[in-house]
N, C-alpha and C positions, 0 to 999 in steps of 0.2 A: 110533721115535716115530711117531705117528699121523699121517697126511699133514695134518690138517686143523689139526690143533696146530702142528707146523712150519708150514706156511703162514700162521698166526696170527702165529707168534714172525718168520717171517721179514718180514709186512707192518707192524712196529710196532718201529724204530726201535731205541729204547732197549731194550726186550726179547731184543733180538737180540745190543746188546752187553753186555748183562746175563750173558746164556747165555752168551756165550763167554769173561766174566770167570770163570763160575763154572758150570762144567761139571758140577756135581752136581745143576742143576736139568734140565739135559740128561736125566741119567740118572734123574732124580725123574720127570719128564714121559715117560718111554718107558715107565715102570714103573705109573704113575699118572697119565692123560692128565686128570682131571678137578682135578688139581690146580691148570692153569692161574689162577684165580684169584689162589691164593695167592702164585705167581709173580708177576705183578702187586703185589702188595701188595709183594714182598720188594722187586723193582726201584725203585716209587717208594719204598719207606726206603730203599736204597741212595743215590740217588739225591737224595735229600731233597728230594722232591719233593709229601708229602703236607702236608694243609691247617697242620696243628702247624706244620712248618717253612715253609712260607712267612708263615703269625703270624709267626713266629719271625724270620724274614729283614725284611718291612714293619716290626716294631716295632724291630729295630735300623738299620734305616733312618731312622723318626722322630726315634730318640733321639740319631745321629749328624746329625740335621740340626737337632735342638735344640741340641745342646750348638754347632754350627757358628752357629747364630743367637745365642747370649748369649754368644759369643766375638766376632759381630762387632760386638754392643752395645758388649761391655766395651771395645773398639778403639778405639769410635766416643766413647763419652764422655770 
């Protein structure tokens, strides 16, 4: 792998244990170093970390604190 690609994957955390969950990006990036972006992309969906899923996590947060608020209505009358 290209020194400057390792040094990339090694300064960025999750990247790092990205690759070492799944060692075909290892061998994807020594073979195709301008793939890094795509690596990127794969980590945050691993990860579920792209925009979709944090919607996804905020709006099941509202709806678990809605349904917590007309629960404690229903209590309270």
């Amino acid at each position: 792998m290209r020194r400057d690609v390792w040094q990339y994957v090694q300064a960025n955390p999750m990247l790092r244990a990205f690759v070492r969950e799944q060692p075909r990006w290892y061998r994807l990036l020594a073979r195709r170093p301008h793939e890094l972006s795509a690596l990127q992309l794969a980590a945050l969906r691993h990860y579920g970390q792209t925009i979709p899923d944090k919607v996804e996590k905020i709006s099941q947060s509202l709806q678990m604190a809605s349904l917590m608020w007309q629960m404690f209505k229903a209590l309270r009358d």
